[in-house]
C-alpha positions as CSV (number, residue, x, y, z in Angstrom):
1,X,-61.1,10.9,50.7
2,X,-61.0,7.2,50.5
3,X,-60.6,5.3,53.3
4,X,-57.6,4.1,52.5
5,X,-54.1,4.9,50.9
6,X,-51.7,3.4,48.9
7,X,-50.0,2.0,51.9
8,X,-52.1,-1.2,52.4
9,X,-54.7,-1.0,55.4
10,X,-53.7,2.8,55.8
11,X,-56.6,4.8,57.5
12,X,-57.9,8.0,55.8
13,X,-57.0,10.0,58.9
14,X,-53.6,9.0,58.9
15,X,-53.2,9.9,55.0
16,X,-54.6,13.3,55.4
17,X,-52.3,14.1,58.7
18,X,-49.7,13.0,56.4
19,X,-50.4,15.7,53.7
20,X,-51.2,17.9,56.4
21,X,-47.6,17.9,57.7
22,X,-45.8,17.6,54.0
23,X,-47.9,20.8,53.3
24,X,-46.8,22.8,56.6
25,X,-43.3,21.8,55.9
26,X,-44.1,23.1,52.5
27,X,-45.4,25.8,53.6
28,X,-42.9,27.0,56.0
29,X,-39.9,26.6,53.5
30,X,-41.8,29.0,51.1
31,X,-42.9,31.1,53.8
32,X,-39.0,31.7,54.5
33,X,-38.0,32.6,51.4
34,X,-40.7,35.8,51.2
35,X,-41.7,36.8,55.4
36,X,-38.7,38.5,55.6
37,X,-38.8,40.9,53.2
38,X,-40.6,43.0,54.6
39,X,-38.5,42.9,57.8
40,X,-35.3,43.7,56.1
41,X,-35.5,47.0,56.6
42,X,-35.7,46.6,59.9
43,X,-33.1,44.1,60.6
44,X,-30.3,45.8,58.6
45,X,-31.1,49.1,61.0
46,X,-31.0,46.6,64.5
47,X,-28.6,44.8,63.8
48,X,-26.0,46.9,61.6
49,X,-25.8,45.3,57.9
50,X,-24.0,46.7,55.1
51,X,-26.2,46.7,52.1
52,X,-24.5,44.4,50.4
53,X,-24.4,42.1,53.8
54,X,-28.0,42.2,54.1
55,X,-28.4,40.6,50.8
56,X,-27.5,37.0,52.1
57,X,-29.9,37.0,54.8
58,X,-32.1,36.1,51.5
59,X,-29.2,34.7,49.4
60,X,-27.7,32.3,52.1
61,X,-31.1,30.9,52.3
62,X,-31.6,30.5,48.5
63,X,-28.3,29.4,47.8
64,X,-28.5,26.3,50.5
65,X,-32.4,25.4,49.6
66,X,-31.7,25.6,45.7
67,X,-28.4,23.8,45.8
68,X,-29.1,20.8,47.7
69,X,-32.8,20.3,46.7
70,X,-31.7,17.3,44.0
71,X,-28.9,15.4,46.2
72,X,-31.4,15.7,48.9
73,X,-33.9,13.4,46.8
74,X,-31.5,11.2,46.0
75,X,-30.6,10.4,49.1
76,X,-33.8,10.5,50.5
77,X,-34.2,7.4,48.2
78,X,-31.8,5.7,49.4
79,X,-31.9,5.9,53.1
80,X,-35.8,6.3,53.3
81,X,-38.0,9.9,52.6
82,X,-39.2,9.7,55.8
83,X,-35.9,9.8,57.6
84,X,-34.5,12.6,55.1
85,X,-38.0,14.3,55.7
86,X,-37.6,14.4,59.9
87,X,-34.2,15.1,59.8
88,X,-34.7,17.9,57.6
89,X,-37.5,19.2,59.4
90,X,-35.4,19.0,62.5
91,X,-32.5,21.1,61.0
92,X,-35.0,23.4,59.8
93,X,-36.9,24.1,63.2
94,X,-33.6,24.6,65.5
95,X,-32.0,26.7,62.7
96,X,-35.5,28.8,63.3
97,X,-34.7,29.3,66.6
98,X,-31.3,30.3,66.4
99,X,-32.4,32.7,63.4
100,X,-35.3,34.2,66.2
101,X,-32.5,35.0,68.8
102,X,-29.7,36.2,66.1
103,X,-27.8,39.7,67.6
104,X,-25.2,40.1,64.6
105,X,-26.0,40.0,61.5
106,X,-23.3,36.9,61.0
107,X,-25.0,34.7,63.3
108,X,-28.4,35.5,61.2
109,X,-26.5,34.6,58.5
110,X,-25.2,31.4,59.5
111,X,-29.0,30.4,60.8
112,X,-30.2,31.5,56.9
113,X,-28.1,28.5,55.4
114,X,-29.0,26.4,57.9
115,X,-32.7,27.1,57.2
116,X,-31.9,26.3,53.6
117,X,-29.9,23.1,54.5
118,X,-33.3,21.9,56.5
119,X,-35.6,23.1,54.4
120,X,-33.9,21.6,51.3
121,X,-33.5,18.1,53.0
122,X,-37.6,18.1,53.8
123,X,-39.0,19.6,50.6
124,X,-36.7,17.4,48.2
125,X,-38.5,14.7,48.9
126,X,-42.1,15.7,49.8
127,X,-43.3,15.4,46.6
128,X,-41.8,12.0,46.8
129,X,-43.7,11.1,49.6
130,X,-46.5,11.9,48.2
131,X,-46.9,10.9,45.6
132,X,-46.3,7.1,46.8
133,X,-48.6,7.7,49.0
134,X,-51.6,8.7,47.0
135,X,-52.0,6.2,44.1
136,X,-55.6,6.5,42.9
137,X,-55.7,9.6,40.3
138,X,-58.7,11.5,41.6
139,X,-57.2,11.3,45.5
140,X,-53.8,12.2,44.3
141,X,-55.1,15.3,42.5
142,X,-56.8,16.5,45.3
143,X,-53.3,16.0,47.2
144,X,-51.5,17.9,44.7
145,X,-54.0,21.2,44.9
146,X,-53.1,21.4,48.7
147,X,-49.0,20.9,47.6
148,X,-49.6,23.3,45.1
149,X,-51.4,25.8,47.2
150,X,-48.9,25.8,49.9
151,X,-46.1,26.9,47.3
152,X,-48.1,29.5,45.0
153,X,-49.6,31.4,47.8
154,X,-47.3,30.8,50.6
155,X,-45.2,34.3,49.3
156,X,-48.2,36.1,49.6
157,X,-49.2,34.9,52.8
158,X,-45.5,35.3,54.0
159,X,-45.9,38.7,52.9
160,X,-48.3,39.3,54.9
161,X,-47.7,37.5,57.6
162,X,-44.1,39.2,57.7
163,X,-45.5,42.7,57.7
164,X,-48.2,42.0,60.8
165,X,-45.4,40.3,62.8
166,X,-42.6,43.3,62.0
167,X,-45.2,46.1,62.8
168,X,-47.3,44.5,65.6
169,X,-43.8,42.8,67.4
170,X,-40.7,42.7,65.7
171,X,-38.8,40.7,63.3
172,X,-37.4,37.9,65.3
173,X,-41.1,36.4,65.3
174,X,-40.6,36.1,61.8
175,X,-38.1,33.2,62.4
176,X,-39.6,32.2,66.3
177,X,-42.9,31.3,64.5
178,X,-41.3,28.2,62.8
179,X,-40.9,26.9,66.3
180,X,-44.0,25.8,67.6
181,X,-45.3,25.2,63.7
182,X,-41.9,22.8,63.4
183,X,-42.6,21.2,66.1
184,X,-46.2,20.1,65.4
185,X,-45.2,19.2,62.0
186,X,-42.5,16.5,63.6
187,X,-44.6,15.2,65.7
188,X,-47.2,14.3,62.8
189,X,-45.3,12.7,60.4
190,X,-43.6,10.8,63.0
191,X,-47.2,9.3,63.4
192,X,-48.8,9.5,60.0
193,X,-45.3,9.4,57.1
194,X,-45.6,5.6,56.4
195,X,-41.8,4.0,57.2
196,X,-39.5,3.8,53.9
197,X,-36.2,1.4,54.0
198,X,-34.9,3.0,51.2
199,X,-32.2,1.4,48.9
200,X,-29.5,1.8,51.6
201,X,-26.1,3.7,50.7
202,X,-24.8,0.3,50.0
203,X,-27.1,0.9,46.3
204,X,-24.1,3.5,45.8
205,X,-23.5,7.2,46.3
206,X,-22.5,9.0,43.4
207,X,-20.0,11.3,45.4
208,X,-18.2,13.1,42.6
209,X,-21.9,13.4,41.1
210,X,-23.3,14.9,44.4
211,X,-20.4,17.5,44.1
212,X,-20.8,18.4,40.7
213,X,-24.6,19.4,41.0
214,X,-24.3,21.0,44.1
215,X,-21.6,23.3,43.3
216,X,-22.2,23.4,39.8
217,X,-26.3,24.7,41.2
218,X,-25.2,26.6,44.1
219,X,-22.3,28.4,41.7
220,X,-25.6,29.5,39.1
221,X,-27.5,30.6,41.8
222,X,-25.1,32.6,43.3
223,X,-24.3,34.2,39.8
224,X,-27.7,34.8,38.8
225,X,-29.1,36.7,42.3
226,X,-25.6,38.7,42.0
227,X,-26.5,40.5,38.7
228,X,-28.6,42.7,40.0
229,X,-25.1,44.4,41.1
230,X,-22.8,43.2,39.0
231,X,-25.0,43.1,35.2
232,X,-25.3,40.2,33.1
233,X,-22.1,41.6,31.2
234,X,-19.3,41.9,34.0
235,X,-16.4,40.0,33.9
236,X,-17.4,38.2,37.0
237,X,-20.8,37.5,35.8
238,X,-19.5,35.9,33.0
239,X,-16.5,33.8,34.4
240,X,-18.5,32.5,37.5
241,X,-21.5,31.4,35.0
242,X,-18.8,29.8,32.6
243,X,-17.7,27.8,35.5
244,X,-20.8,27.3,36.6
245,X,-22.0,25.9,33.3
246,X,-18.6,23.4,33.4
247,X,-19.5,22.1,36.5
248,X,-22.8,21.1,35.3
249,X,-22.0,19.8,31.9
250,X,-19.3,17.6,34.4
251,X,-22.5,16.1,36.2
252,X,-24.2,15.0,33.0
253,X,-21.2,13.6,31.5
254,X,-20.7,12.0,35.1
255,X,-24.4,10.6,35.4
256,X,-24.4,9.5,31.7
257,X,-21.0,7.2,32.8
258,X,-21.6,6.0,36.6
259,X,-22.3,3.0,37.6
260,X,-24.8,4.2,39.7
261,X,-25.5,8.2,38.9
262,X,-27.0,10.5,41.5
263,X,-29.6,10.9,39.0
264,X,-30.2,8.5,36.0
265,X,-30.8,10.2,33.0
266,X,-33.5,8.0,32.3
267,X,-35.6,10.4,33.9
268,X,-35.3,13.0,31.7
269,X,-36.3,11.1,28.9
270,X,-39.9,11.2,29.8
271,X,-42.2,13.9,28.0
272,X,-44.0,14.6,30.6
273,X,-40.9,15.0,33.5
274,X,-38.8,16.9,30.9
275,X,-42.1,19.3,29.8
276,X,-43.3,19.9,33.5
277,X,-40.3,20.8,34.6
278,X,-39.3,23.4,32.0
279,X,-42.8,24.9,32.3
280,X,-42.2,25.2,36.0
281,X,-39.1,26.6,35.7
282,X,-40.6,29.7,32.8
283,X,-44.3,30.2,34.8
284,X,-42.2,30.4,38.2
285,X,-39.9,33.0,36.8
286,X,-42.6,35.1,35.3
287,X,-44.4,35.1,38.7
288,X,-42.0,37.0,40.0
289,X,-43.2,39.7,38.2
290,X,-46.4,39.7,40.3
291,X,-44.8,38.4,43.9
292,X,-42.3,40.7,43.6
293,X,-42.6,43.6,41.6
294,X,-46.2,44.5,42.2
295,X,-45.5,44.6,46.0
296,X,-42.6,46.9,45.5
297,X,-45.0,49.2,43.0
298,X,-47.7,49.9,45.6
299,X,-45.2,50.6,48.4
300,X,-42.5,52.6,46.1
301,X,-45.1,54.0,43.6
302,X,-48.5,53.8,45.5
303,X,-46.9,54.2,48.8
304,X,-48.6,51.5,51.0
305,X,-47.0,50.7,54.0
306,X,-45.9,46.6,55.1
307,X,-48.7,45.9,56.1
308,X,-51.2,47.4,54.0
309,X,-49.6,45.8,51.1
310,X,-49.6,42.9,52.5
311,X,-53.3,42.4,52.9
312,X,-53.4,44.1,49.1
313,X,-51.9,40.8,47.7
314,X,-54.0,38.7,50.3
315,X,-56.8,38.1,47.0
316,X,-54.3,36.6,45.5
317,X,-53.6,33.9,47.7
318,X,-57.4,33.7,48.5
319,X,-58.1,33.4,44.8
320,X,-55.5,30.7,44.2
321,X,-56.4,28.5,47.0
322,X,-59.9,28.5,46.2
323,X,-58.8,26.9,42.5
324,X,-56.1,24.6,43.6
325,X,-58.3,23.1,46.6
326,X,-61.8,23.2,45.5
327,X,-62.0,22.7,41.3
328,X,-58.6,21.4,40.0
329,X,-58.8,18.3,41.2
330,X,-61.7,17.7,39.4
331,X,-61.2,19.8,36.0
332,X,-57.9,17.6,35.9
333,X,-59.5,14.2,36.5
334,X,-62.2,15.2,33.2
335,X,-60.2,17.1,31.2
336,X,-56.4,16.2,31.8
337,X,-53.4,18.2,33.5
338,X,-52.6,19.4,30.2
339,X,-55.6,21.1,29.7
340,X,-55.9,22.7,32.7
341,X,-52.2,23.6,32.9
342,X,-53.1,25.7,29.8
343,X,-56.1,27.3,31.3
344,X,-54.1,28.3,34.1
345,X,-51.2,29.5,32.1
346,X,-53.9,31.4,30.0
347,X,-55.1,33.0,33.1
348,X,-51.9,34.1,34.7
349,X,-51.0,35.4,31.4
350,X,-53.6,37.9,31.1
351,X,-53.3,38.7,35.1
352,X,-50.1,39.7,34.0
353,X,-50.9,41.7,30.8
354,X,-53.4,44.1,32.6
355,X,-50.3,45.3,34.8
356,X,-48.9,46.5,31.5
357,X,-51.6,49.3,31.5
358,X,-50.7,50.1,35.9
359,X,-51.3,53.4,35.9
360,X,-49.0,55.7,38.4
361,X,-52.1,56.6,40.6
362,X,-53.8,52.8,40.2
363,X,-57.0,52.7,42.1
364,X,-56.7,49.7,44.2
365,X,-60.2,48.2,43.1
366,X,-60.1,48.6,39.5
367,X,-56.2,48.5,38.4
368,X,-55.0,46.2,41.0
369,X,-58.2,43.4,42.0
370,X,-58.7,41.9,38.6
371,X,-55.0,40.6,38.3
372,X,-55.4,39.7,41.9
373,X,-58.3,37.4,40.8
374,X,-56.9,36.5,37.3
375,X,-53.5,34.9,39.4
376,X,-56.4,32.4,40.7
377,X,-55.0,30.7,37.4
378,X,-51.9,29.3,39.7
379,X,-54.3,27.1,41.2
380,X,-54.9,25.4,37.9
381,X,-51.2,25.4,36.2
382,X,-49.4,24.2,39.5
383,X,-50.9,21.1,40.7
384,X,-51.4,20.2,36.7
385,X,-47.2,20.6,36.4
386,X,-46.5,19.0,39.8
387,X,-48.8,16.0,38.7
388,X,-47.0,15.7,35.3
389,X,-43.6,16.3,36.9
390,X,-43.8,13.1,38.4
391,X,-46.2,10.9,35.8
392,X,-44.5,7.6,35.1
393,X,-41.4,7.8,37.5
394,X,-40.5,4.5,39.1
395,X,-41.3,4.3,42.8
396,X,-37.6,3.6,43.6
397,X,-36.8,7.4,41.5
398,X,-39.4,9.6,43.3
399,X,-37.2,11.5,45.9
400,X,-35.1,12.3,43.0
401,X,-38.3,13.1,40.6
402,X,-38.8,15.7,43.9
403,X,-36.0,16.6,44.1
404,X,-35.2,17.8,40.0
405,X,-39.0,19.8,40.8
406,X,-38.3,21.8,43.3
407,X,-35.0,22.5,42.0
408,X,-36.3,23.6,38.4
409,X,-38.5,26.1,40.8
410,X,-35.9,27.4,42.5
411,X,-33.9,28.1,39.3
412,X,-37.2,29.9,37.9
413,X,-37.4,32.0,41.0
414,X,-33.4,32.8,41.1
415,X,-33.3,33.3,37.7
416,X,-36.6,35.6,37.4
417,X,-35.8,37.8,40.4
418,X,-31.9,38.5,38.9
419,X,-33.2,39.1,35.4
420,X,-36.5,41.0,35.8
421,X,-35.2,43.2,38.7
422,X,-31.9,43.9,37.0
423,X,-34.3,44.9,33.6
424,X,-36.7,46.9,35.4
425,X,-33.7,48.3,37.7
426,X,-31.7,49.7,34.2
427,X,-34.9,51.0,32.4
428,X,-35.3,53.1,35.9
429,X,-32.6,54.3,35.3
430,X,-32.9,55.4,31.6
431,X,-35.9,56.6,32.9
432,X,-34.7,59.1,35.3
433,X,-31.6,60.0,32.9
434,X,-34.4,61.7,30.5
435,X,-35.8,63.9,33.4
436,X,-38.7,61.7,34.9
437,X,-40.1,62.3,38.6
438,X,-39.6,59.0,40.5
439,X,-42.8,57.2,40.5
440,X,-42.8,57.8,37.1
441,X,-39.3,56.3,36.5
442,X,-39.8,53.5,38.9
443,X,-43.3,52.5,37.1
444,X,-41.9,52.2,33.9
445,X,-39.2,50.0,34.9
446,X,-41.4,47.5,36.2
447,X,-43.4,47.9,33.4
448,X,-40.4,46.0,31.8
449,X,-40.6,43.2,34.5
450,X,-44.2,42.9,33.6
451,X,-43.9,42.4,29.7
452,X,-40.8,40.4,30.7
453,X,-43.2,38.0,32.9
454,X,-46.0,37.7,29.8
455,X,-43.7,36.5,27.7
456,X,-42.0,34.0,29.8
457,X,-45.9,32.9,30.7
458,X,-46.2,32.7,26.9
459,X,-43.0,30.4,26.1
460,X,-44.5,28.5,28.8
461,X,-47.5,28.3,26.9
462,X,-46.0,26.9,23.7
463,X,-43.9,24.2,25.6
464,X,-46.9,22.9,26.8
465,X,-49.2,22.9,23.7
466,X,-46.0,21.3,21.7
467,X,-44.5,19.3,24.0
468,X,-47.1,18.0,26.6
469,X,-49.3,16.4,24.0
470,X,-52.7,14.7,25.6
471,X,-52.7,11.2,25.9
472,X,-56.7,10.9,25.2
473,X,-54.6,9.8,21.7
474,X,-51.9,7.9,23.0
475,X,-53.5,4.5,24.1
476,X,-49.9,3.0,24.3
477,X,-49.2,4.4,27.7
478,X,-51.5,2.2,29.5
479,X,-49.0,-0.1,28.3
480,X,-45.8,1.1,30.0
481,X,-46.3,-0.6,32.9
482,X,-43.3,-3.2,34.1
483,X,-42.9,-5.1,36.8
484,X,-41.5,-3.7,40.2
485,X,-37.9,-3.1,40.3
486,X,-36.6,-6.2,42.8
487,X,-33.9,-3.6,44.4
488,X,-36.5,-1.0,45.3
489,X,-37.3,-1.0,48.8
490,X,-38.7,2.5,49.0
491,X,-42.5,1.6,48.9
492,X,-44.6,1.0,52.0
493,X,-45.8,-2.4,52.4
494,X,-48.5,-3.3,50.2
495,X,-47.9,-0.8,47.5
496,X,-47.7,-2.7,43.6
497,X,-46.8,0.6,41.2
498,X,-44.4,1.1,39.2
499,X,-43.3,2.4,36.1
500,X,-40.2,2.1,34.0
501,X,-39.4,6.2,33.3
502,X,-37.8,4.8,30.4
503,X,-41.0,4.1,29.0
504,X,-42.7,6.9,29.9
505,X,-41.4,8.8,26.7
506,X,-45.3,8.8,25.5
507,X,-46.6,9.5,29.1
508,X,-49.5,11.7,29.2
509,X,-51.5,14.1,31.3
510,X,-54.0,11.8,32.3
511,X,-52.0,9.3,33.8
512,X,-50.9,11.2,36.8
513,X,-50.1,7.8,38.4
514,X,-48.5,4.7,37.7
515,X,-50.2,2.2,36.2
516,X,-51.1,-0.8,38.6
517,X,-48.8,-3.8,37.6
């Protein structure tokens, strides 16, 4: 690490306990959205859900987190990331508790979207923070693996996690646990979170914007996780996503219009931004394929219990940290984020395509390890997209460059679990229709999720070979640089970049920073 950051006179200590506590809060958010799966069993028999009911003690939390993720970075530009990120933090840490001591299954509800609200107010702009925070390419890299790690192997260490905590206690220390981790985390980037002004809510809040987006996002989301009940063919399916669809298209036209829009199109204009976050969006949808399906094949088809299954996918997360956090900072500094985004994409590609041949009686070592290792490839394509997600956005924009990344990978993960489950669910079904014993009805439906998942991984693929073009031939963005925007008060003292997004059309993977004015 250097010895200093791109807040002037900064020590390295304080930077790292910085990314330390944007990577717990990471890393808790993600960890909430996959522990307690394996728990649900459980709670529904304690605590009396209806099956339908015990769906939102996982929708109530998506639907909050997804929804507010963008008008969460917004604002977190405009009265300070570091104020958005404690507050949201704080939210998120009491809503823990009350979700730990929950005896109905409406008060667990009600701490679920609570969670979400928190958790969407802190992670919409920690990529923000971040990335102001770490200006020199190789440093901010390395930054990026660890933010990158946190969100492609928190699920499988939730998942594990969740099932030594259900088995060896019980559930409620799959909420309780936030506590004391919460706490910690509030207490260091009180210290270590450089202080932001912001723009102030005098720059203008785009309230009919903020509206739009959030129930135009919250509306999809809620449509897409509903059919895996309903089908993508119902009457409701279809109205809610019409007006779901309107709503949006309202927030374009709106932000197009505004004065000052919740989020300025400008930012989409950018290759790079625009590329990222549609590759996110595919790769995070096709990894539900492996989070989700291949931990419901060993304990539906393989029979392993919580646990067991848990420390199964544990590889996973071993392989995928030891990429993100020890090589791709480095491969990206020599050979570009694009390149290594397709390496990664490459990799997780053929992780997925050996699950095509998963065998009903799969030996753990031979069918099941290799794709453990191959997913080591999300080490490489994460940190590449989160760096090119936020190339050439102007300081002032970067809690809303946060915001729009998170939120493209909560629509991947929505949208992946309603369509692959819902595919797998039907060919199940056909399955068993023609006469097929269970495991080999329920194999060949996921199956379907897993060719589902390679091709999404291969869209991804060609977005990023014909959209993301390397900028080793595109000597034109080292000069899109401009001046500091006079109303932005978002930087810490002492910090020069700044670049105009509008510029940025021809942005490239190797710039992974602004260029110093």
């Amino acid at each position: 690490m250097s010895h200093t950051s791109g807040t002037s006179g900064s020590p390295a200590g304080a930077q790292r306990l910085a990314l330390a506590v944007i990577a717990a809060s990471a890393l808790m958010a993600v960890l909430d959205g996959s522990i307690v799966t394996v728990a649900m069993p459980t709670i529904q028999a304690d605590l009396g859900f209806s099956p339908a009911g015990l769906s939102w003690v996982m929708n109530g939390y998506l639907l909050a987190f997804g929804g507010l993720l963008l008008l969460a970075g917004r604002l977190g530009d405009l009265v300070g990331r570091k104020r958005m990120f404690l507050a949201g933090t704080a939210v998120f840490v009491a809503a823990s508790a009350l979700a730990g001591v929950a005896d109905s299954p409406s008060a667990l509800v009600v701490a679920r979207i609570l969670q979400g609200i928190g958790g969407a107010a802190a992670s919409g702009v920690s990529l923000g923070i971040l990335v102001t925070l770490y200006t020199e390419p190789k440093e901010r890299a390395r930054a990026l693996g660890v933010f990158a790690f946190t969100g492609a192997a928190g699920a499988s260490i939730g998942q594990v996690l969740g099932g030594v905590l259900t088995e060896s206690l019980n559930w409620h220390w799959n909420f309780t646990i936030n506590v004391p981790i919460g706490v910690l985390t509030l207490i260091g980037a009180w210290k270590a979170i450089p202080d932001d002004r912001g723009r102030g809510l005098r720059a203008g809040v785009d309230v009919l914007g903020a509206l739009l987006v959030t129930s135009g996002l919250m509306l999809a989301i809620y449509t897409v996780v509903g059919t895996a009940d309903h089908g993508w063919g119902s009457g409701r399916t279809l109205g809610l996503g019409a007006l779901a669809a309107l709503l949006l298209a309202g927030f374009f036209v709106r932000q197009a219009t505004a004065a000052d829009p919740l989020m300025p199109l400008r930012i989409l204009r950018s290759r790079a931004v625009a590329g990222a976050n549609l590759v996110q969006m595919l790769m995070i949808s096709a990894m539900f394929a492996f989070q989700i399906v291949v931990a419901l094949d060993m304990q539906k088809v393989l029979g392993y219990g919580a646990t067991k299954t848990g420390l199964a996918m544990l590889p996973a997360a071993l392989a995928i940290g030891t990429v993100a956090l020890g090589v791709s900072a480095r491969l990206i500094a020599r050979f570009g984020a694009r390149a290594v985004m397709i390496a990664g994409l490459v990799l997780l590609t053929a992780a997925l395509a050996l699950l095509l041949r998963l065998p009903v009686h799969a030996a753990y070592a031979t069918d099941l390890l290799p794709t453990m290792l191959l997913i080591g490839g999300g080490g490489l394509a994460m940190p590449a997209a989160a760096g090119l997600g936020m190339t050439g956005v102007r300081p002032q924009d970067a809690g809303l460059a946060s915001g729009l990344f998170n939120t493209t990978q909560q629509i991947g993960a929505a949208t992946g679990a309603a369509v692959l489950s819902t595919l797998a669910a039907g060919r199940t079904r056909d399955l068993l229709a023609e006469g097929r014993g269970t495991a080999d009805a329920l194999a060949g439906g996921y199956r379907v999720a897993f060719t589902i998942g390679v091709a999404l991984l291969a869209a991804a693929l060609v977005v990023t070979v014909g959209l993301l073009r390397s900028d080793r031939n595109a000597p034109e963005a080292a000069e899109s640089a401009v001046a500091p925007d006079p109303a932005d008060r978002t930087e810490p003292a002492g910090s020069t970049d700044s670049t105009d997004s509008t510029d940025s059309t021809d942005s490239t993977d190797q710039d992974l920073v602004p260029t110093t004015s």
